[in-house]
N, CA, C and O atoms as a GROMACS GRO file, in nm:
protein
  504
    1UNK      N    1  11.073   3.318   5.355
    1UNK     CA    2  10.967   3.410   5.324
    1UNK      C    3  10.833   3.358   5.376
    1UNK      O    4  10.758   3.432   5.440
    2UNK      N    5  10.807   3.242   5.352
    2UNK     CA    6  10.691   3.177   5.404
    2UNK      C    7  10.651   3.157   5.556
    2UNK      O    8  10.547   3.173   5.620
    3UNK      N    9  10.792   3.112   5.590
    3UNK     CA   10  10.800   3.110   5.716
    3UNK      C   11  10.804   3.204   5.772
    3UNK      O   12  10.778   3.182   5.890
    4UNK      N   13  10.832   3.343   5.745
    4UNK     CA   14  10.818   3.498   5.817
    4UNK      C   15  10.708   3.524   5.799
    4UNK      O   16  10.671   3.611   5.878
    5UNK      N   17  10.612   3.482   5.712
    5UNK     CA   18  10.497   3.531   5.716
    5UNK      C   19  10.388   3.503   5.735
    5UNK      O   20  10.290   3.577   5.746
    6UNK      N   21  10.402   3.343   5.743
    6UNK     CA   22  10.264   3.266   5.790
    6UNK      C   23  10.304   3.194   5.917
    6UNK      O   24  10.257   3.083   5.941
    7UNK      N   25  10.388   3.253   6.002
    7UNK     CA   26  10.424   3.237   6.183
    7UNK      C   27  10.381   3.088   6.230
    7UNK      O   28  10.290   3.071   6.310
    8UNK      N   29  10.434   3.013   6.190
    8UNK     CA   30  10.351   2.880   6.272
    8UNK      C   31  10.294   2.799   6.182
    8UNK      O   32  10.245   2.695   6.225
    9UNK      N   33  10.285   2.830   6.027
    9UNK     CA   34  10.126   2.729   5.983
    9UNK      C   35  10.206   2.675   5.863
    9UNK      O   36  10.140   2.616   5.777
   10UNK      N   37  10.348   2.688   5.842
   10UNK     CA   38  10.449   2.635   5.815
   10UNK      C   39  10.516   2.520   5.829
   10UNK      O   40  10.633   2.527   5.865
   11UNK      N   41  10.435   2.345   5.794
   11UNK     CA   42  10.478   2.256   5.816
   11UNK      C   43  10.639   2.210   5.751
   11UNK      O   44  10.730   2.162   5.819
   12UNK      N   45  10.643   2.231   5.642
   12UNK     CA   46  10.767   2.216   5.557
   12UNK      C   47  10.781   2.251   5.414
   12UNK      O   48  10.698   2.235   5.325
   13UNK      N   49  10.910   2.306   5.407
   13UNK     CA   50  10.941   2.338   5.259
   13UNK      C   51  11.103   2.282   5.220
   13UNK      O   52  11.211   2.269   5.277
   14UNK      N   53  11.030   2.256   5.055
   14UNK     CA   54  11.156   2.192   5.026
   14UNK      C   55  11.149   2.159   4.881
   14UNK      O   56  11.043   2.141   4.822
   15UNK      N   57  11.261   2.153   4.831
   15UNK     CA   58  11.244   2.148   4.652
   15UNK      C   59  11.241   1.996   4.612
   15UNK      O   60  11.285   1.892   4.660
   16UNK      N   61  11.173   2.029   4.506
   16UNK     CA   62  11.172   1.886   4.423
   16UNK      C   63  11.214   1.913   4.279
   16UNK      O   64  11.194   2.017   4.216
   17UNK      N   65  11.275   1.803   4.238
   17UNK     CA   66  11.326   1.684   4.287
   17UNK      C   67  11.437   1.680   4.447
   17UNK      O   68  11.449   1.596   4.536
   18UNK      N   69  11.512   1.836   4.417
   18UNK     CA   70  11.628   1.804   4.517
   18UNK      C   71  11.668   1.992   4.535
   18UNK      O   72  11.625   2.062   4.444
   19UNK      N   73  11.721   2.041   4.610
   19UNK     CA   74  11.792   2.149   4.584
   19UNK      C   75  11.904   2.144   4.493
   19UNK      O   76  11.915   2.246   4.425
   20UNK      N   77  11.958   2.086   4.479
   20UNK     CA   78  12.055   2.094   4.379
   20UNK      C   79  12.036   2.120   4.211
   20UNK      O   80  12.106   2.171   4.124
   21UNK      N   81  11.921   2.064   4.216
   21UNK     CA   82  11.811   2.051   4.074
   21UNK      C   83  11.673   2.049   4.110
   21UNK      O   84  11.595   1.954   4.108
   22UNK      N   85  11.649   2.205   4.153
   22UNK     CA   86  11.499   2.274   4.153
   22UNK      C   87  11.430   2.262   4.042
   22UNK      O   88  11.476   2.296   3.934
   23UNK      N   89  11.308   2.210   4.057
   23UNK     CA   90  11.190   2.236   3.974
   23UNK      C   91  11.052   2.312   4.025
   23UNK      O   92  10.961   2.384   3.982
   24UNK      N   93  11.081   2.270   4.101
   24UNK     CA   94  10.943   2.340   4.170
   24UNK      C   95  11.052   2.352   4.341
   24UNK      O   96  11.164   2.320   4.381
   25UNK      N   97  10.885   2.440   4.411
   25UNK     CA   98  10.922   2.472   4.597
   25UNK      C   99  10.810   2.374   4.611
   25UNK      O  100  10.728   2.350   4.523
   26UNK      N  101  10.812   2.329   4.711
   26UNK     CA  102  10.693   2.246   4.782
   26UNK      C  103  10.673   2.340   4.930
   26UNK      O  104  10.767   2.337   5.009
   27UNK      N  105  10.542   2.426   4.966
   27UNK     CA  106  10.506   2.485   5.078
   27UNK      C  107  10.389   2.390   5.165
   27UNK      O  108  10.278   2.385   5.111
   28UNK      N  109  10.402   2.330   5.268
   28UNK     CA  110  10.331   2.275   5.323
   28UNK      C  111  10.277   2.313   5.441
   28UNK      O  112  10.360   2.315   5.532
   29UNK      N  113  10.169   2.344   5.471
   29UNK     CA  114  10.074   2.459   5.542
   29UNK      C  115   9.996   2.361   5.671
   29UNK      O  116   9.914   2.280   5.628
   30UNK      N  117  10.012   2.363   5.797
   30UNK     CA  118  10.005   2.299   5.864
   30UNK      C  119   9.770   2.381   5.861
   30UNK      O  120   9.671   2.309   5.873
   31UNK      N  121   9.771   2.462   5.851
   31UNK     CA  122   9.636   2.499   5.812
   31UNK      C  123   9.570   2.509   5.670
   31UNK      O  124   9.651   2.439   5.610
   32UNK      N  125   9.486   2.544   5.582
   32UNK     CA  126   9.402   2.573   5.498
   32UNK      C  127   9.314   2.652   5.493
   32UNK      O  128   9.262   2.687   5.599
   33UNK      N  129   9.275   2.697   5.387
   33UNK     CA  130   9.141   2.751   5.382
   33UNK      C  131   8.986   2.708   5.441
   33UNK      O  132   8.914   2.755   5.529
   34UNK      N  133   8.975   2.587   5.338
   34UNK     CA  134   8.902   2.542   5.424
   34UNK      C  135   8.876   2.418   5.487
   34UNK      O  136   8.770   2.369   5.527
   35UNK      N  137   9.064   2.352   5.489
   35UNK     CA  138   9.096   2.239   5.529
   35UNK      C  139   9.152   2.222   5.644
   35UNK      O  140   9.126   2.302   5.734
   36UNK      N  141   9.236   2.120   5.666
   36UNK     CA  142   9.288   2.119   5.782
   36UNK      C  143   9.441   2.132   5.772
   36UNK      O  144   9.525   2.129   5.862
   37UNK      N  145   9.456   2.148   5.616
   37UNK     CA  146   9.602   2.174   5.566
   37UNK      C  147   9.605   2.191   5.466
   37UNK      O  148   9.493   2.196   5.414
   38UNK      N  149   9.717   2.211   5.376
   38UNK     CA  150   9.720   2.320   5.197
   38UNK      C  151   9.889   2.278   5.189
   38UNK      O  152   9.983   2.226   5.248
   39UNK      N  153   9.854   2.333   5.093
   39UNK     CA  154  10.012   2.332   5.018
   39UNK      C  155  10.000   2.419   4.834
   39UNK      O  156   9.922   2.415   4.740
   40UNK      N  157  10.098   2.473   4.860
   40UNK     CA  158  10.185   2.529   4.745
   40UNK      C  159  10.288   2.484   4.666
   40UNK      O  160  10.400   2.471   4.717
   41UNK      N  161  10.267   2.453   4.529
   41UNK     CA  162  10.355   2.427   4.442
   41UNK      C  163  10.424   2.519   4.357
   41UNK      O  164  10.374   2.550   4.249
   42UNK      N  165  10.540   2.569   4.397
   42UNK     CA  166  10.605   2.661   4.320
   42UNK      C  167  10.655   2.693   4.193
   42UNK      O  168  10.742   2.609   4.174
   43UNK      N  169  10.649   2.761   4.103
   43UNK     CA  170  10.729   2.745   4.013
   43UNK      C  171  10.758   2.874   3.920
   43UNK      O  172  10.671   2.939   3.863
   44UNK      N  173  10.960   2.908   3.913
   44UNK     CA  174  10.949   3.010   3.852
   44UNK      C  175  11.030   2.961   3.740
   44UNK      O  176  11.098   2.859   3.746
   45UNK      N  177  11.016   3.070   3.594
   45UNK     CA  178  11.082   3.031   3.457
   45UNK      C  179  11.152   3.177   3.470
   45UNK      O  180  11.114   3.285   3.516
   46UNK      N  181  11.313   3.115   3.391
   46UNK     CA  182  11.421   3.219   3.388
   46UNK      C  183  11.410   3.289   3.277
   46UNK      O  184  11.500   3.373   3.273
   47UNK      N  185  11.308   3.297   3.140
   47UNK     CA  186  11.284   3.389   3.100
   47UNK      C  187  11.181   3.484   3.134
   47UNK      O  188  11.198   3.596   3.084
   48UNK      N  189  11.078   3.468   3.208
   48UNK     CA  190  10.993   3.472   3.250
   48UNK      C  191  10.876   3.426   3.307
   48UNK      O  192  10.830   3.337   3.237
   49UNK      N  193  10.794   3.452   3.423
   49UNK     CA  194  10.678   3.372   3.438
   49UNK      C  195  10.691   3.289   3.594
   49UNK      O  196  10.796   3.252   3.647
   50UNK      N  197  10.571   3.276   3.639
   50UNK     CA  198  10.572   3.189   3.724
   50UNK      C  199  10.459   3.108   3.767
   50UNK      O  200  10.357   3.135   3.703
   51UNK      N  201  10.446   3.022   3.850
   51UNK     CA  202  10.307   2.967   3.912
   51UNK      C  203  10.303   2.968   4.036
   51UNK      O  204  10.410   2.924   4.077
   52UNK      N  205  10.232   2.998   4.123
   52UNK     CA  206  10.167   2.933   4.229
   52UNK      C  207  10.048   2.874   4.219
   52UNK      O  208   9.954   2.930   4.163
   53UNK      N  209  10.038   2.743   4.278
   53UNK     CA  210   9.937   2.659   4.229
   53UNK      C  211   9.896   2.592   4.417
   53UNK      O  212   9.972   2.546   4.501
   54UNK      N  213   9.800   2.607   4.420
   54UNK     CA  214   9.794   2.557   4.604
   54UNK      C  215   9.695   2.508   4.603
   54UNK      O  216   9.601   2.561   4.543
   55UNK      N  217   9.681   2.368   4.682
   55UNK     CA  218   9.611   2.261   4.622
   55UNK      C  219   9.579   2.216   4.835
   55UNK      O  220   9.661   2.202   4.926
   56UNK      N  221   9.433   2.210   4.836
   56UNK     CA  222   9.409   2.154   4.936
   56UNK      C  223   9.278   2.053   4.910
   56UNK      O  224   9.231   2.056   4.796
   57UNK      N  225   9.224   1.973   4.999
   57UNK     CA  226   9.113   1.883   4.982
   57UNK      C  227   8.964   1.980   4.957
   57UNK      O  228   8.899   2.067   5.014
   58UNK      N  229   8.964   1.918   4.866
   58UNK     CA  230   8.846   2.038   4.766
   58UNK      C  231   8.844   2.152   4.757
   58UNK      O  232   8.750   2.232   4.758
   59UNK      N  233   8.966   2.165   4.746
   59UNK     CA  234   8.993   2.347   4.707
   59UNK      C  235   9.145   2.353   4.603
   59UNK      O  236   9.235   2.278   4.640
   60UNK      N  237   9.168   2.429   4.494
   60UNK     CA  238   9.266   2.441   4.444
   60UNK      C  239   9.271   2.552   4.379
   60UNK      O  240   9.161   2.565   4.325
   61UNK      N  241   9.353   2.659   4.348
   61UNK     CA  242   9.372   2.743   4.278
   61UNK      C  243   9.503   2.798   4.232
   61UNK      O  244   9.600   2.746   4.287
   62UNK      N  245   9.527   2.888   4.147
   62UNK     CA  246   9.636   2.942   4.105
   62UNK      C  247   9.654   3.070   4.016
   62UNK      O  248   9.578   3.123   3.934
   63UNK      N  249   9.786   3.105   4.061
   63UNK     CA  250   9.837   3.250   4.042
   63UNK      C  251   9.934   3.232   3.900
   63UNK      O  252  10.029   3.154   3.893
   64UNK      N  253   9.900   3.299   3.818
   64UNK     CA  254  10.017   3.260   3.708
   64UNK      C  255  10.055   3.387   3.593
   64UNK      O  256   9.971   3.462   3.542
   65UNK      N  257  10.176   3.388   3.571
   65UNK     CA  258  10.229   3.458   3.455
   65UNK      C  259  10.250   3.368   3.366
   65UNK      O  260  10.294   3.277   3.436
   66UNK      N  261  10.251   3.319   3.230
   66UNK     CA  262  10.223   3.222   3.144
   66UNK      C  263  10.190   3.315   3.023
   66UNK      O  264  10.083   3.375   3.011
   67UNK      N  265  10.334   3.321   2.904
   67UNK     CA  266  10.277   3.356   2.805
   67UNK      C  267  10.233   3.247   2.718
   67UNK      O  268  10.315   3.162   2.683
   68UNK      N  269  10.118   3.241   2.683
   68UNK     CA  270  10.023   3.162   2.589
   68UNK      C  271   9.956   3.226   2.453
   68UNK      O  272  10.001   3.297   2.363
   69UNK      N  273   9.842   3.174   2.478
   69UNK     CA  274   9.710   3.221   2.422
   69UNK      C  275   9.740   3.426   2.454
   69UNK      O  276   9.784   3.491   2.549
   70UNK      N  277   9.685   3.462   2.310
   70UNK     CA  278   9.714   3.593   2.288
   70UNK      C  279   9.582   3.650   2.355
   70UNK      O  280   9.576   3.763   2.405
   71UNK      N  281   9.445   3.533   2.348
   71UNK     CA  282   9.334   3.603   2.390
   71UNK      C  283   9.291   3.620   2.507
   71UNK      O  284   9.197   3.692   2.541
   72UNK      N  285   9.377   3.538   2.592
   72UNK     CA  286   9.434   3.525   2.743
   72UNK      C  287   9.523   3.590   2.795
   72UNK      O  288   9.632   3.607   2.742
   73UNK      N  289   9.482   3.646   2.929
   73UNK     CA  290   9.557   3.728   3.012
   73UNK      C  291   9.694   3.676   3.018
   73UNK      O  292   9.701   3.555   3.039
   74UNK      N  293   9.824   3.751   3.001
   74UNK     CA  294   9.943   3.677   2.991
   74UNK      C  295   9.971   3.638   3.203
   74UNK      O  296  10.026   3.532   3.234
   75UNK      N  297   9.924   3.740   3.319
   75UNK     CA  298   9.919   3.768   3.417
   75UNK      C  299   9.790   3.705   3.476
   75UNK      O  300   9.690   3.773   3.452
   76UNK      N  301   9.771   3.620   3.530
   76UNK     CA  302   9.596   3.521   3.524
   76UNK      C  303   9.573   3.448   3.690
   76UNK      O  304   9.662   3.400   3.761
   77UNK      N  305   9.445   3.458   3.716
   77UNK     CA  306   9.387   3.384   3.854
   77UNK      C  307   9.316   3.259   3.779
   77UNK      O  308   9.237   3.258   3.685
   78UNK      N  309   9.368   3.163   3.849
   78UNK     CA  310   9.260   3.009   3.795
   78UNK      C  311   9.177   2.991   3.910
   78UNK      O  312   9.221   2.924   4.003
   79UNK      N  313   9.052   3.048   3.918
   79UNK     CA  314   8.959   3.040   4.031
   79UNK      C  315   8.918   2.947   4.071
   79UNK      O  316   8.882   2.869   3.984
   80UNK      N  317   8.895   2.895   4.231
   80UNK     CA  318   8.866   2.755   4.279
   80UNK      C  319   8.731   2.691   4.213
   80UNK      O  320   8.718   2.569   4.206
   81UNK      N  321   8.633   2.779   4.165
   81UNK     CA  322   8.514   2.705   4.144
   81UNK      C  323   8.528   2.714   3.964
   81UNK      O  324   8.428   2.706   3.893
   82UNK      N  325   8.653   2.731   3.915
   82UNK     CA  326   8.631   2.733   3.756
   82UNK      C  327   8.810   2.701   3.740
   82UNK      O  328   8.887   2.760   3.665
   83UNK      N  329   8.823   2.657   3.778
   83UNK     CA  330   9.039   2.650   3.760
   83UNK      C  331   9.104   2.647   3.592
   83UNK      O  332   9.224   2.647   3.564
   84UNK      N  333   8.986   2.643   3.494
   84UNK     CA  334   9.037   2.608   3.379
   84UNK      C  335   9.047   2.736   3.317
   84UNK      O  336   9.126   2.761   3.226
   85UNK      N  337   8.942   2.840   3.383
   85UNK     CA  338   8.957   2.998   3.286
   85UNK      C  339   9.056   3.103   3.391
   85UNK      O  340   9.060   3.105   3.514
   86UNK      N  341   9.125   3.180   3.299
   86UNK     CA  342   9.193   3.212   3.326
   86UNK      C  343   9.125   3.420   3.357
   86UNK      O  344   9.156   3.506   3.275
   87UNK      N  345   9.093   3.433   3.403
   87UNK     CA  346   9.080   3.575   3.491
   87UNK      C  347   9.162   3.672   3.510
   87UNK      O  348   9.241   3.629   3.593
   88UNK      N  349   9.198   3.797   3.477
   88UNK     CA  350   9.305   3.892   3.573
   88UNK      C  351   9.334   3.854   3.654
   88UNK      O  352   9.250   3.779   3.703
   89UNK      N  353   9.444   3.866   3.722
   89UNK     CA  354   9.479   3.867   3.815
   89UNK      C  355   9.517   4.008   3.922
   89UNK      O  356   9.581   4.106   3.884
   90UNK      N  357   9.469   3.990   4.037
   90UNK     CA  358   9.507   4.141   4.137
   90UNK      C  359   9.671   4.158   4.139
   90UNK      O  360   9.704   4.272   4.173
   91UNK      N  361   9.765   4.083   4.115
   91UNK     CA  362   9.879   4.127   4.129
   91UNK      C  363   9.959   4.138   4.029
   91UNK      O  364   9.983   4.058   3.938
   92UNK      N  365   9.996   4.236   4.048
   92UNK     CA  366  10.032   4.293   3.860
   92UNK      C  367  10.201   4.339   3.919
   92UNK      O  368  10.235   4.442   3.860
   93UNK      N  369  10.313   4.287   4.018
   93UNK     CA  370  10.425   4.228   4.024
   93UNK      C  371  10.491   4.130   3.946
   93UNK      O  372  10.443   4.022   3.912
   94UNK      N  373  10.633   4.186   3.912
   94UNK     CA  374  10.669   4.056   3.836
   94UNK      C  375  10.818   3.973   3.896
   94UNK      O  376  10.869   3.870   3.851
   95UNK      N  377  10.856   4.042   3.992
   95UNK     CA  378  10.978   4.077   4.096
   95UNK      C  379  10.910   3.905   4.208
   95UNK      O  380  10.811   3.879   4.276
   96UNK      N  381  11.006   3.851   4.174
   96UNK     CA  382  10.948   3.741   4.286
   96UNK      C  383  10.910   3.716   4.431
   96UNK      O  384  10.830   3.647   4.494
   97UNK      N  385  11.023   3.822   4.460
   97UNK     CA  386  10.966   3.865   4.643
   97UNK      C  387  10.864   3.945   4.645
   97UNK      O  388  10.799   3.942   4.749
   98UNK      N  389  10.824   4.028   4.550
   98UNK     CA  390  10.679   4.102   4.544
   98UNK      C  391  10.544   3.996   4.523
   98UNK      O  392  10.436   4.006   4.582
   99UNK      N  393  10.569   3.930   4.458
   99UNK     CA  394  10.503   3.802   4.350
   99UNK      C  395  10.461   3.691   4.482
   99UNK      O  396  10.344   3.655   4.501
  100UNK      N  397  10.567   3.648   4.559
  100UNK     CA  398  10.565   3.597   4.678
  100UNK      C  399  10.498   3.601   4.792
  100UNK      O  400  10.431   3.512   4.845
  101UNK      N  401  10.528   3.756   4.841
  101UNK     CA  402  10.421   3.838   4.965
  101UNK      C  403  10.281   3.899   4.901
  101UNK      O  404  10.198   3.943   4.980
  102UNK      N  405  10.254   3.902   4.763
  102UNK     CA  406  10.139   3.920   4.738
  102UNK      C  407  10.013   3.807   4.745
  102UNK      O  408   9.898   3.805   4.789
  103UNK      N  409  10.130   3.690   4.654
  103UNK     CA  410  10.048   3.538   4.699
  103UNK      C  411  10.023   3.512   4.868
  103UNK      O  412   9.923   3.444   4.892
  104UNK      N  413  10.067   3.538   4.933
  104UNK     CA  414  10.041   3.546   5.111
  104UNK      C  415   9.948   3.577   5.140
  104UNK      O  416   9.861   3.509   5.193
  105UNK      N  417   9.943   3.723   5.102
  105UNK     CA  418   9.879   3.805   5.138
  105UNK      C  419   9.739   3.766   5.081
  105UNK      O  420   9.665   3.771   5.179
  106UNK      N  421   9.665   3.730   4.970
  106UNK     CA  422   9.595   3.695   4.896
  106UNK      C  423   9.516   3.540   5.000
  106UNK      O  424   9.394   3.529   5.015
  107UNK      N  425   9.585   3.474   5.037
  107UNK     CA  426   9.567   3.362   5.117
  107UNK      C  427   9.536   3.385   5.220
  107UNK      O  428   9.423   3.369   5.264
  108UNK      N  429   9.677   3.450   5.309
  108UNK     CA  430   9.571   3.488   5.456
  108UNK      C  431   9.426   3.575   5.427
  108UNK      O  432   9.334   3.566   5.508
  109UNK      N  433   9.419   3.616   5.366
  109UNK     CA  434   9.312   3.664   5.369
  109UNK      C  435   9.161   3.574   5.307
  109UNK      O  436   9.045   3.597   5.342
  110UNK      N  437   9.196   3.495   5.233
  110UNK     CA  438   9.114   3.365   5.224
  110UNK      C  439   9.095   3.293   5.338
  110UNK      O  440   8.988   3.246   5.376
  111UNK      N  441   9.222   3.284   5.403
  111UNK     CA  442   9.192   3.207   5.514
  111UNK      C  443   9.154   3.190   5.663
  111UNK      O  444   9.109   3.095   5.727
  112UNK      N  445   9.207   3.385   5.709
  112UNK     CA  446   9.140   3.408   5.816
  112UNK      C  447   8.993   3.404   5.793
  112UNK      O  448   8.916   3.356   5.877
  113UNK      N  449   8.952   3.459   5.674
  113UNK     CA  450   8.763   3.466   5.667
  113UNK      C  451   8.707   3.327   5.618
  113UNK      O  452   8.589   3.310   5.586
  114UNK      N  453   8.825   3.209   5.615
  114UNK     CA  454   8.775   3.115   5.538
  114UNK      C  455   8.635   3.123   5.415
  114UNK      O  456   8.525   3.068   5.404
  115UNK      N  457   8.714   3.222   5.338
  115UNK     CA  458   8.656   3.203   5.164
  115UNK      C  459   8.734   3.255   5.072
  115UNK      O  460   8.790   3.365   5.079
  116UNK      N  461   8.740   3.191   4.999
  116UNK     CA  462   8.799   3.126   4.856
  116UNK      C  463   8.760   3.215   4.767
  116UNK      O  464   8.795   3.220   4.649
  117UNK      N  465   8.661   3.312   4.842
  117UNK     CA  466   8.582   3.374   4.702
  117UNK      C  467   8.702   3.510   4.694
  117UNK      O  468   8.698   3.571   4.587
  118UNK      N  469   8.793   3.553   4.785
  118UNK     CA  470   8.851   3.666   4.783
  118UNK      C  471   8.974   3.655   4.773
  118UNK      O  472   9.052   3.750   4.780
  119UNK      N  473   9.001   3.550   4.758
  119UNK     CA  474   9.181   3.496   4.690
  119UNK      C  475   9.183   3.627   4.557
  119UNK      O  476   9.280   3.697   4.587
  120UNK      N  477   9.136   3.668   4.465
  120UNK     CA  478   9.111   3.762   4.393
  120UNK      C  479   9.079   3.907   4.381
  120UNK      O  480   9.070   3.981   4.283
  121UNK      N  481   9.059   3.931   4.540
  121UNK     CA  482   8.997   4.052   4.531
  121UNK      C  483   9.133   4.184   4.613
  121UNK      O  484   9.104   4.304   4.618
  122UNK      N  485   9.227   4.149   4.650
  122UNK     CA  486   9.242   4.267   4.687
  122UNK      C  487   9.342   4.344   4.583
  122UNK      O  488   9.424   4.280   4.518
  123UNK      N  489   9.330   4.476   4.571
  123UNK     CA  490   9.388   4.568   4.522
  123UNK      C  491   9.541   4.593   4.495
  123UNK      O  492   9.600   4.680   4.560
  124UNK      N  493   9.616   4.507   4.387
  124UNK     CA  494   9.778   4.551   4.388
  124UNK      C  495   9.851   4.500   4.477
  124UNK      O  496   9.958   4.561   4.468
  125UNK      N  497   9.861   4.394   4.592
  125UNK     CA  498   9.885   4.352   4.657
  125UNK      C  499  10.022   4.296   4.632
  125UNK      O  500  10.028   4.212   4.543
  126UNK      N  501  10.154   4.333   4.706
  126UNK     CA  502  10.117   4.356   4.902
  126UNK      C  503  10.105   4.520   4.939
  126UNK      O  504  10.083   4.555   5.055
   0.00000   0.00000   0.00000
């Protein structure tokens, strides 16, 4: 999926600890936002929920379903310049290949304009 969609900027993916016993995806992004490389830490729960969490040199953010806190969005953006509050989130998918190409989509678009400020902004995405 990653690799169909980010053509090239696809250094490596691979589970940890092991495929055999997934905990997380590891996506390693031969570009960044506003680095010279990024990466994605995956993670989905079989009752529900997931994370994307993508972590580059002074930049980090994340996409999450997380039931918690009742006064908190159960569906939430952890924004790069505040990562601890939790925000709506634009993608309101719960289907993981939807969940997947929306997180993409959300990025390239951070990253062709290199800013961080619009990881959040587009509409229902993909």
């Amino acid at each position: 999926m990653f690799e169909d969609r980010l053509d090239g900027l696809v250094k490596d993916i691979r589970y940890v600890p092991n495929s055999l016993n997934p905990s997380a995806l590891l996506v390693e992004l031969h570009d960044g936002i506003e680095a010279d490389s990024g990466r994605f830490e995956i993670q989905w729960w079989e009752d529900h929920g997931y994370k994307y969490h993508y972590m580059e040199d002074g930049l980090e953010f994340r996409f999450g379903w997380e039931r918690g806190d009742p006064d908190l969005p159960d569906k939430h953006f952890h924004p790069p310049e505040a990562l601890g509050d939790h925000e709506p989130t634009c993608i309101k998918h719960e289907e993981p290949l939807l969940v997947t190409l929306a997180v993409i989509e959300c990025w390239l678009d951070a990253a062709r304009t290199g800013n961080p400020t619009v990881l959040n902004q587009q509409i229902d995405p993909p």
